[in-house]
C-alpha positions as CSV (number, residue, x, y, z in Angstrom):
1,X,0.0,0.0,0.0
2,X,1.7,3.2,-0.8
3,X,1.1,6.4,1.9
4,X,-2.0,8.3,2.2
5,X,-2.8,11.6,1.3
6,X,-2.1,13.0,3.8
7,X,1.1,11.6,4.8
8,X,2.4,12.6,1.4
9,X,1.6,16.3,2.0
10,X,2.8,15.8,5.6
11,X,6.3,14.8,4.6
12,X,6.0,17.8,1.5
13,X,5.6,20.0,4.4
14,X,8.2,18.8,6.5
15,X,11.2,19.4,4.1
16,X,9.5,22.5,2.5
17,X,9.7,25.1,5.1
18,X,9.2,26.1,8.2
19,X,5.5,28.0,7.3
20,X,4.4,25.1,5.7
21,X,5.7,22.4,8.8
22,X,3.7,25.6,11.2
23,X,0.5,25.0,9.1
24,X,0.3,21.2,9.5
25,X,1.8,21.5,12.9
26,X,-1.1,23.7,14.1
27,X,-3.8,21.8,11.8
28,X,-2.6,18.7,14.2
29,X,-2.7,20.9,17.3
30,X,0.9,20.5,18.0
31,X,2.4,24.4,17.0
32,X,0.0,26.6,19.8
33,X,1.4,29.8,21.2
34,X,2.1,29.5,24.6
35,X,-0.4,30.2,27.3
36,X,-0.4,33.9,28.0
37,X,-3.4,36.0,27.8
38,X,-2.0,38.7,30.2
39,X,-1.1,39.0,33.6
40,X,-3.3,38.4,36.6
41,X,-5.2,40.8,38.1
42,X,-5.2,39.4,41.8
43,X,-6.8,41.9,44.2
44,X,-7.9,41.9,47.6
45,X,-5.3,40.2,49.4
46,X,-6.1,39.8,53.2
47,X,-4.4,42.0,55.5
48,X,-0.7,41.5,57.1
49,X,-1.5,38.0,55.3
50,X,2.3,36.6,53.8
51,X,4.0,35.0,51.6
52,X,7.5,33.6,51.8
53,X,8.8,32.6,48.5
54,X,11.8,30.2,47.9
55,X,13.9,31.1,45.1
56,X,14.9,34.2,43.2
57,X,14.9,33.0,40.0
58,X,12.6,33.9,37.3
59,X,9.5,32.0,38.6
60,X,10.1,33.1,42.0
61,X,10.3,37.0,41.6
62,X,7.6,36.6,39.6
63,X,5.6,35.3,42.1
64,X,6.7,37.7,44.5
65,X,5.9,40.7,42.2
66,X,2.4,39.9,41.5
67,X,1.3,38.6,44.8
68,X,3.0,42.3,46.0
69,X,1.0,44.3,43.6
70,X,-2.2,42.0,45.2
71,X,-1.2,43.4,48.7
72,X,0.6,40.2,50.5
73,X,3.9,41.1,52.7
74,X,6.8,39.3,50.5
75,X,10.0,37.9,51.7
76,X,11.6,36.2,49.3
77,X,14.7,33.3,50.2
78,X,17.5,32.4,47.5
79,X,20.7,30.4,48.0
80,X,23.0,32.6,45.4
81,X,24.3,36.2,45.9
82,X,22.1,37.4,43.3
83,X,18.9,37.3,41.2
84,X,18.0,35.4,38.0
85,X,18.6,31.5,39.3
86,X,19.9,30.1,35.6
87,X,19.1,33.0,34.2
88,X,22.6,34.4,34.4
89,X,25.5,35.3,32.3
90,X,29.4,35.2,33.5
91,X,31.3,38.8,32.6
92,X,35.1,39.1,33.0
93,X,35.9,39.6,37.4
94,X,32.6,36.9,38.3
95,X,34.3,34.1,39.9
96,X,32.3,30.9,39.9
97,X,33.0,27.8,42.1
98,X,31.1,24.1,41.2
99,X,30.2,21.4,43.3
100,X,33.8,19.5,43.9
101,X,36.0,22.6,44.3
102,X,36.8,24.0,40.8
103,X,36.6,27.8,41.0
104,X,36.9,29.6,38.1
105,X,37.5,33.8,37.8
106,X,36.6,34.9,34.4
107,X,38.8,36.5,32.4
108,X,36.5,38.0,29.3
109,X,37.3,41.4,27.7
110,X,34.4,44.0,29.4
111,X,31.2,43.4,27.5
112,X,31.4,39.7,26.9
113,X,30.0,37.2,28.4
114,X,29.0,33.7,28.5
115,X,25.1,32.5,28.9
116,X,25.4,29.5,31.1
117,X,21.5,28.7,31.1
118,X,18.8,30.1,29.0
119,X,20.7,32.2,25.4
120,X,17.6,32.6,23.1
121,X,13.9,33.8,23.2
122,X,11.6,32.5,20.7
123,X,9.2,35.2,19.3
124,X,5.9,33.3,20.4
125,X,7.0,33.5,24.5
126,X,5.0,35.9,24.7
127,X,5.0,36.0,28.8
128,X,8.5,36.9,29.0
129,X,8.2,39.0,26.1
130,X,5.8,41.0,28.1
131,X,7.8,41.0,31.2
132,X,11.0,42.2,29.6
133,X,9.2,44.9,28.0
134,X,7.2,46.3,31.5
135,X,10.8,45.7,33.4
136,X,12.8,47.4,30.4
137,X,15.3,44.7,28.8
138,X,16.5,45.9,25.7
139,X,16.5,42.8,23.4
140,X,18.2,42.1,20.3
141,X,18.3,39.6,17.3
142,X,19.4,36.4,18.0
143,X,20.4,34.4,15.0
144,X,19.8,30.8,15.4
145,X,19.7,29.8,11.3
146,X,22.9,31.2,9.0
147,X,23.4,29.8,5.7
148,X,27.2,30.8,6.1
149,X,27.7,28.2,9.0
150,X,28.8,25.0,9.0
151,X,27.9,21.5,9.4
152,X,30.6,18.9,10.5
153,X,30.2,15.4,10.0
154,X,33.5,12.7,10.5
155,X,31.2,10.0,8.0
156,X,31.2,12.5,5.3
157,X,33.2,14.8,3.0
158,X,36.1,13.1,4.6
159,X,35.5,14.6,7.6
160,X,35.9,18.6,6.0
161,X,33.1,20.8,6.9
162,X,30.8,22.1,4.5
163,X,28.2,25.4,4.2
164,X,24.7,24.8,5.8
165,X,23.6,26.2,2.3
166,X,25.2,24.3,0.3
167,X,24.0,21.3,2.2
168,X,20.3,22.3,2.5
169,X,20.1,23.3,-1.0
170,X,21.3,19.5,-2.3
171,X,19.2,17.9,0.1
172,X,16.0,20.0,-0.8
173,X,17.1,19.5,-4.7
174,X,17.9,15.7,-4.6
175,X,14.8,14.7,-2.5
176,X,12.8,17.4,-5.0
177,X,14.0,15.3,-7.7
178,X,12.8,11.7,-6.1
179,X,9.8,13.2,-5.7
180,X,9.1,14.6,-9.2
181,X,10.6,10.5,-10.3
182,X,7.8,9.3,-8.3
183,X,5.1,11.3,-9.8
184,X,6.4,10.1,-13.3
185,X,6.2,6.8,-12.7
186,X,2.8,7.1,-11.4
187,X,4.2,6.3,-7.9
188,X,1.8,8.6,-6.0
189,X,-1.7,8.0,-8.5
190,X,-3.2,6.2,-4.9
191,X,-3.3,9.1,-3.4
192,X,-3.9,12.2,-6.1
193,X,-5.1,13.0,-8.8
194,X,-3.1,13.3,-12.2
195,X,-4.0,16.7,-12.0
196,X,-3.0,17.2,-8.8
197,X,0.0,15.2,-9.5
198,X,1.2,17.5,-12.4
199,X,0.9,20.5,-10.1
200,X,2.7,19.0,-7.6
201,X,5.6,18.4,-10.0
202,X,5.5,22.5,-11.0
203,X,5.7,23.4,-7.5
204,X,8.5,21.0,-6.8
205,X,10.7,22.0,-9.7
206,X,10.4,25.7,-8.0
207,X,11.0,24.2,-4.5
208,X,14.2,22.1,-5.6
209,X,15.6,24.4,-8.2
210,X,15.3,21.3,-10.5
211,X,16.2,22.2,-14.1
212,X,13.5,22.3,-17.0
213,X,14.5,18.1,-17.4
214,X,13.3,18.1,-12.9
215,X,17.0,17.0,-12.4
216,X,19.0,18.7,-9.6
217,X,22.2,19.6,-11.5
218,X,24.8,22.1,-12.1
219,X,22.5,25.0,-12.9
220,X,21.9,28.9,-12.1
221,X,18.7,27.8,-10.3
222,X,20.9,25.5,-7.8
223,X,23.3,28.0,-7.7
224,X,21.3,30.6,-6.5
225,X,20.3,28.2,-3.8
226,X,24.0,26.8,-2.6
227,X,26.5,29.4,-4.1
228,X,28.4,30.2,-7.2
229,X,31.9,28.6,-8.0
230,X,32.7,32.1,-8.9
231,X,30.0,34.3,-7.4
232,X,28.7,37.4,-9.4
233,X,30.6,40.6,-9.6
234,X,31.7,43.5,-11.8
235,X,33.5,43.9,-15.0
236,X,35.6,42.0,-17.4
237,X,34.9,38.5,-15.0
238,X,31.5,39.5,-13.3
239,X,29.7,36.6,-14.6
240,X,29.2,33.8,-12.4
241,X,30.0,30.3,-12.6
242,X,27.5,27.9,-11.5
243,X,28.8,25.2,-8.9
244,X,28.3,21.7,-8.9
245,X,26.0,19.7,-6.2
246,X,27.6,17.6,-3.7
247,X,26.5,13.4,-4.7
248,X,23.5,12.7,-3.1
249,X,25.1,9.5,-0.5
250,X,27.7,12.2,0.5
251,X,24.4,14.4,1.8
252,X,22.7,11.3,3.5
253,X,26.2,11.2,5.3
254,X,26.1,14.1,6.5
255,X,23.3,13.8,8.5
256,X,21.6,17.7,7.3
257,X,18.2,17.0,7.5
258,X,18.8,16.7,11.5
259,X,20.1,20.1,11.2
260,X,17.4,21.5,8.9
261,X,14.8,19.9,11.3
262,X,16.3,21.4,13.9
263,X,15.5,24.6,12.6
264,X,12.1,23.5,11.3
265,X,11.4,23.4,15.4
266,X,9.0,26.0,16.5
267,X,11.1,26.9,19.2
268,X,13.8,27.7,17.3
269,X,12.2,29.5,14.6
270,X,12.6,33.1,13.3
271,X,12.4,35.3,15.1
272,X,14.6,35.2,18.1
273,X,15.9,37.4,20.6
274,X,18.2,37.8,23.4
275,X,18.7,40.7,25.7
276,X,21.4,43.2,24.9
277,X,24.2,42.2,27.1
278,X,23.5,38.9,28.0
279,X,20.8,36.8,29.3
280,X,21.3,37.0,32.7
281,X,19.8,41.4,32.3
282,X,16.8,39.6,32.5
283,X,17.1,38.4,36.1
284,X,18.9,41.6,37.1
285,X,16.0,43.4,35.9
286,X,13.1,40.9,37.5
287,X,15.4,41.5,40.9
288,X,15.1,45.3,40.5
289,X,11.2,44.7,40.7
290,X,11.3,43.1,44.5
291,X,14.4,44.8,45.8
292,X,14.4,45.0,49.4
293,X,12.1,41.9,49.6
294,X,15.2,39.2,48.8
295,X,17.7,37.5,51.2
296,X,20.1,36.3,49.4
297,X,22.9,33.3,50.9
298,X,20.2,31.5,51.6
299,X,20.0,28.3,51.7
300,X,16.4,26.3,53.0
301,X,17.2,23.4,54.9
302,X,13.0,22.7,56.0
303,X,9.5,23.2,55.0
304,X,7.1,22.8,57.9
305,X,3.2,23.4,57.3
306,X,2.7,22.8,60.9
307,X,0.5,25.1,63.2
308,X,-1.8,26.8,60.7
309,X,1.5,28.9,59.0
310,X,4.5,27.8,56.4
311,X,8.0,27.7,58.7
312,X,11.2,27.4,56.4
313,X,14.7,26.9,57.9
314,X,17.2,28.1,56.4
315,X,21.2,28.5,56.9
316,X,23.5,31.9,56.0
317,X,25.5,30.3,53.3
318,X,28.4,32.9,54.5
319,X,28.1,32.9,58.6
320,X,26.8,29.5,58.6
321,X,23.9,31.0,61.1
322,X,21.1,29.0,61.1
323,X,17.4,31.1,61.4
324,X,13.4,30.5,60.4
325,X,11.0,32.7,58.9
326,X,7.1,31.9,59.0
327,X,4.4,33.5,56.5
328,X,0.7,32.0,55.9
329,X,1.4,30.7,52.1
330,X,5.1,29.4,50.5
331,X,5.7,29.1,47.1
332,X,8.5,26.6,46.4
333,X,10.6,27.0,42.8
334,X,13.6,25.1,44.2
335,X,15.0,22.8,41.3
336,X,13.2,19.0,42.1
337,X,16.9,17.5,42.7
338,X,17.8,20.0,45.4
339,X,14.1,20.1,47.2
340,X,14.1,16.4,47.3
341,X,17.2,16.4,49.5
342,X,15.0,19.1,51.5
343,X,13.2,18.0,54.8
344,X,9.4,18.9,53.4
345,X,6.1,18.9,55.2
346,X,3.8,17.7,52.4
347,X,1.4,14.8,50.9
348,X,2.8,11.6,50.5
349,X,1.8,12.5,46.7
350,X,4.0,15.6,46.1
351,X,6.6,13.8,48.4
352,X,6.2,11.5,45.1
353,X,6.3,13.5,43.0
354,X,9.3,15.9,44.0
355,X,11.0,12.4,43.3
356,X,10.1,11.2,40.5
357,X,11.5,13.5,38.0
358,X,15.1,13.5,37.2
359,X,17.0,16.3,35.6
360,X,19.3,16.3,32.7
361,X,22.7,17.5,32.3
362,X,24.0,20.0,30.1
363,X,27.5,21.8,29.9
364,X,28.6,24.8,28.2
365,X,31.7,26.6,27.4
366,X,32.5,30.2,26.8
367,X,35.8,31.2,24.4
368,X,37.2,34.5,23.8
369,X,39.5,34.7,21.1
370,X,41.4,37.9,19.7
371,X,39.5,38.9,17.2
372,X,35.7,37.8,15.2
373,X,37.6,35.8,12.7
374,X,34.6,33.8,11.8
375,X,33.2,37.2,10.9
376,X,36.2,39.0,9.1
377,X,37.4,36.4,7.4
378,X,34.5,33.8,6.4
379,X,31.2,36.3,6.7
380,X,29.6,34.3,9.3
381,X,27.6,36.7,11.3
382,X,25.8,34.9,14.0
383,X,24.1,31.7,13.7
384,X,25.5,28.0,15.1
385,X,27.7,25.5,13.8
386,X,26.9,21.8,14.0
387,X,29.4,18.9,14.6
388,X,28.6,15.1,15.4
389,X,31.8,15.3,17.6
390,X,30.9,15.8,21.7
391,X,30.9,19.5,21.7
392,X,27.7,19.5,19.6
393,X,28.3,23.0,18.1
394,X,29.7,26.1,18.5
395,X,27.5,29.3,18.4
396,X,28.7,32.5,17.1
397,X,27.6,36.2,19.2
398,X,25.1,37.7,17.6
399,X,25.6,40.9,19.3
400,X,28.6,43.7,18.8
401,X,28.9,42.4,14.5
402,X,30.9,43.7,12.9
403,X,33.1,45.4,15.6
404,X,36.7,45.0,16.6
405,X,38.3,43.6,19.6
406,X,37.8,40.2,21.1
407,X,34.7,38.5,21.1
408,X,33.2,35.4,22.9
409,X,32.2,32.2,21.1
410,X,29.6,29.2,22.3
411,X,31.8,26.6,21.8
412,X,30.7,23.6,23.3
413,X,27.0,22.8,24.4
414,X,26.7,19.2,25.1
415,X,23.6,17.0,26.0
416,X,23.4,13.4,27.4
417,X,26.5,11.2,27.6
418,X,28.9,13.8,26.3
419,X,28.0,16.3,29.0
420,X,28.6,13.9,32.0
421,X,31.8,13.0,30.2
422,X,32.4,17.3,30.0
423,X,31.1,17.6,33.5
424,X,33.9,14.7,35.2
425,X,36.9,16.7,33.7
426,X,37.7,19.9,35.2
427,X,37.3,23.2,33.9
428,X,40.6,24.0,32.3
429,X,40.4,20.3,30.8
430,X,37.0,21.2,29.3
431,X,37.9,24.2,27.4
432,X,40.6,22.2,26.0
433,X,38.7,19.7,25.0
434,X,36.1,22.2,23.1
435,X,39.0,24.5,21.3
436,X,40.7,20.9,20.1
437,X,37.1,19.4,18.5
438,X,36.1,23.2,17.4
439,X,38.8,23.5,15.5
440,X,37.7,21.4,12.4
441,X,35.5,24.6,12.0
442,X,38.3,27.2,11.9
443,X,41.7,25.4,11.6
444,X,44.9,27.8,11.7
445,X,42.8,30.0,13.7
446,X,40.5,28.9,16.4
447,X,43.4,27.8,18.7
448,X,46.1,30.3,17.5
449,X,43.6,33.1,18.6
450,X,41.9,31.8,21.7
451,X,42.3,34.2,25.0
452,X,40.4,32.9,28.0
453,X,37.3,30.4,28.5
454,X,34.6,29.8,30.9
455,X,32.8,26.5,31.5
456,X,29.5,25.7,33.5
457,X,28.6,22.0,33.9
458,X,24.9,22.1,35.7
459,X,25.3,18.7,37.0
460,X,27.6,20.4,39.1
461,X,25.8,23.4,39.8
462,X,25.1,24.0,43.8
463,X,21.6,25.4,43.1
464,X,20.0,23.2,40.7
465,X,22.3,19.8,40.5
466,X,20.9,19.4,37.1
467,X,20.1,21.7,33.6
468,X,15.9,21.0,33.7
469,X,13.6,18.8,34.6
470,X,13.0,15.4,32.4
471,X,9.2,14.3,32.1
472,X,7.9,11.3,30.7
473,X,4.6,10.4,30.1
474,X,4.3,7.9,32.3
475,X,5.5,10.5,35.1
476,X,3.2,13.6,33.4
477,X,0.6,11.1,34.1
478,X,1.2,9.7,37.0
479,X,2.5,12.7,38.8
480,X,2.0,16.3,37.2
481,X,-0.9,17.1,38.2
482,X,-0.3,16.6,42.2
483,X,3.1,18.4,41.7
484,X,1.3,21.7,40.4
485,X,-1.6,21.3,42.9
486,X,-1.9,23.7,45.8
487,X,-0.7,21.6,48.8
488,X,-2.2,23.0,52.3
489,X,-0.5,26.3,52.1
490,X,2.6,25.3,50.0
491,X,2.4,25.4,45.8
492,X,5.2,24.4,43.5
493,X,6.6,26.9,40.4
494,X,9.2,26.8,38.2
495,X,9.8,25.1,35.1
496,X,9.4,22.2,36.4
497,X,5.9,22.8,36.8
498,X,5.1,22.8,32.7
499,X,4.5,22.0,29.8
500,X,7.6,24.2,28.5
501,X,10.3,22.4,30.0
502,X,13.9,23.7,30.0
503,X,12.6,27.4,29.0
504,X,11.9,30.8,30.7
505,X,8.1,30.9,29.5
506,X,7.3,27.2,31.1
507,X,9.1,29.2,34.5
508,X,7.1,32.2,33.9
509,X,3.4,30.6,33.0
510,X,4.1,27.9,35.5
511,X,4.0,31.2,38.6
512,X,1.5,33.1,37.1
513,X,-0.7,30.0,37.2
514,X,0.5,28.7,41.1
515,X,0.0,32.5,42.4
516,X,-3.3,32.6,40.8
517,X,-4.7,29.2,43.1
518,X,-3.0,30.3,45.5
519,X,-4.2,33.8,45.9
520,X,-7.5,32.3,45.4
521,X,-6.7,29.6,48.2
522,X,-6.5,32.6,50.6
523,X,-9.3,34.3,49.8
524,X,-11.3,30.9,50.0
525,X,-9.9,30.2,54.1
């Protein structure tokens, strides 16, 4: 039986673009804007009633903002120095020590900086698009797709990278082509019409730049797509010379349609932004909104719901002084790996639940180098690099192009396996690791010119002991629903607490939603 209609347009959609993959995504119920209709509007709050909320990241000042504005008293607890939880960024003088010891002092030029957690904002997080705007974070372009960057695989090319462009273009030609066979062989007659069949063909031979025979070749249609041999220009030698596709095996090698799917995502789609001057201006500016209301260094060692009130122990993290402080509501974003180690006073079910979900690892490492040499001497501005060695890719800065001076470079962000492997070396070992497998990018340059690195490994972080939280839907099932649940006076936020795992809006959604129940908890007693 060949595929239905359907699945033939499906899989047309999936390698044609990113609006058409957004049309069938959305058609399935799969590509939705997040959640955000405004903020709350909670009023009415009772009288000297309080809140004490744990954790001065995102979700947590948040929380504390809104249920101010309502009229609660606010004290907020947070085990770092400073606001924004992994919503930070590392400048040149931060000095960051990991779990086992390692310190590191940053060394970057003044403006750089490395993103440790979150780096991008897709345009349909609409929450913290709003928040950033009312708290006055300049945002910039990100650039997450750039035809100029390249795509590394060791199966294929003999291990030499090659332009995403070039790439793209030969796989969107050559499966163009096989598509257009198919149709002239009366492959697809199951499932269309001939008439439908024969416009199918037109469109493809536009999609694929296929030649007036529908072959992918050596053309000025395919060049236009991947690049000229000798690109246009002026004069006695301005006409260009068309360049010839890559064999189709050599493109299955390489492995681009993982890339071009990755871009496909919706969350990593145009347009992007990130705030001017790193990420972590986000959190300085959500801690400018509950200044005064923050003790920072520390850490919660309890959560007791006895006696009618929330009590939360806590320890200085610099005097060692242990204290209390009581309020009539909590709400909890502590990371599930770190609150799990915490004594809690809850249901056996959020007990459960706080231990059922593990979180994943993730490293990253920052490197300066002397100059933007990926810039000035390859016109790649902005946009990633993808490699099937460990570091995973390499992200150039899409802030400060075109300028002089040093400049930092994403050049490792690792996932599973390879970031536990990242994460048991130290961090000096790690940076070597990412300038030695980065370097098939930019040979001759990329360790001639490197300055200083940074490296974060979140498995080793002291505040979260993980990157995000890892659902399954056996857990979503079994567990989700308790976990977001107001618990006697106690109610959990954070990403953790969403269907947007591993980003700022699921953090964000996630406490507008628990300070919502909440607030209508109190009202209700």
């Amino acid at each position: 039986m060949g595929p239905t209609r359907r699945e033939v347009l499906r899989a047309i959609g999936m390698m044609a673009g990113t609006a058409v993959l957004y049309q069938a995504m959305e058609a399935l119920g799969h590509a939705k804007e997040t959640q955000f209709a405004g903020p709350p509007n909670l009023t009415g709050a009772r009288p000297g009633a309080k809140v004490l909320v744990l954790g001065a990241g995102l979700a947590g000042m948040l929380a504390a903002y809104e249920l101010a504005k309502a009229g609660y008293e606010v004290q907020i607890l947070e085990y770092n120095n400073r606001p924004g939880g992994r919503n930070w960024s590392l400048y040149g003088g931060d000095t960051y020590t990991e779990l086992g010891g390692a310190t590191q002092k940053v060394g970057f030029s003044d403006g750089n900086y490395l993103n440790p957690g979150p780096w991008r904002i897709p345009y349909h997080h609409r929450a913290l698009l709003h928040y950033c705007k009312q708290f006055g974070v300049a945002l910039e372009p990100f650039i997450q797709m750039n035809h100029q960057a390249l795509v590394h695989s060791a199966k294929a090319f003999d291990g030499k990278p090659m332009r995403y462009r070039e790439l793209a273009g030969d796989w969107d030609g050559n499966v163009a082509e096989l598509l257009a066979k198919a149709i002239d062989n009366r492959g697809l007659d199951s499932v269309m019409t001939r008439e439908d069949g024969d416009r199918l063909r037109m469109a493809l031979r536009e999609w694929g730049a296929l030649d007036q025979n529908f072959k992918y070749s050596k053309s000025a249609r395919s060049s236009r797509r991947r690049m000229w041999d000798r690109p246009q220009g002026g004069g006695v030698l301005g006409e260009p010379i068309p360049s010839e596709p890559h064999a189709f095996k050599d493109i299955m090698d390489s492995g681009i349609w993982r890339v071009v799917a990755q871009h496909m995502s919706i969350d990593h789609q145009h347009s992007m932004f990130q705030p001017v001057g790193g990420m972590g201006m986000i959190g300085k500016a959500f801690g400018r909104q509950v200044e005064g209301k923050v003790r920072y260094n520390s850490k919660v060692t309890s959560i007791s719901q006895q006696g009618g009130k929330v009590t939360v122990g806590y320890t200085d993290t610099g005097t060692g002084v242990a204290s209390t402080a009581t309020a009539d509501y909590c709400v909890c974003t502590i990371p599930l790996g770190v609150l799990a180690q915490i004594e809690v006073d809850c249901s056996p079910g959020l007990d459960a639940a706080i231990r059922a979900v593990p979180y994943s690892n993730s490293v990253k490492v920052g490197l300066e180098f002397k100059r933007r040499f990926w810039e000035e001497d390859e016109a790649i501005y902005g946009g990633i690099s993808f490699t099937d060695r460990e570091i995973a890719m390499i992200s150039y800065p899409s802030g400060r192009m075109h300028s002089d001076g040093p400049a930092v470079v994403l050049g490792a962000y690792t996932f599973g396996p390879a970031s536990y492997k990242f994460a048991g070396m130290t961090p000096e070992e790690r940076i070597a690791r990412a300038l030695d497998q980065g370097s098939v990018f930019h040979p001759g340059r990329y360790k001639e010119e490197f300055l200083t690195g940074a490296s974060v490994a979140w498995s080793r972080s002291p505040f979260t002991l993980g990157c995000c939280a890892q659902w399954n839907e056996d857990t979503r099932k079994e567990h989700y629903q308790t976990l977001v649940a107001v618990d006697n006076r106690l109610v959990l936020a954070g990403e953790h607490a969403s269907y947007i795992g591993c980003w700022m809006e699921g953090a964000i959604l996630s406490s507008l939603d628990a300070v919502t129940r909440l607030h209508k908890r109190a009202l209700e007693a």
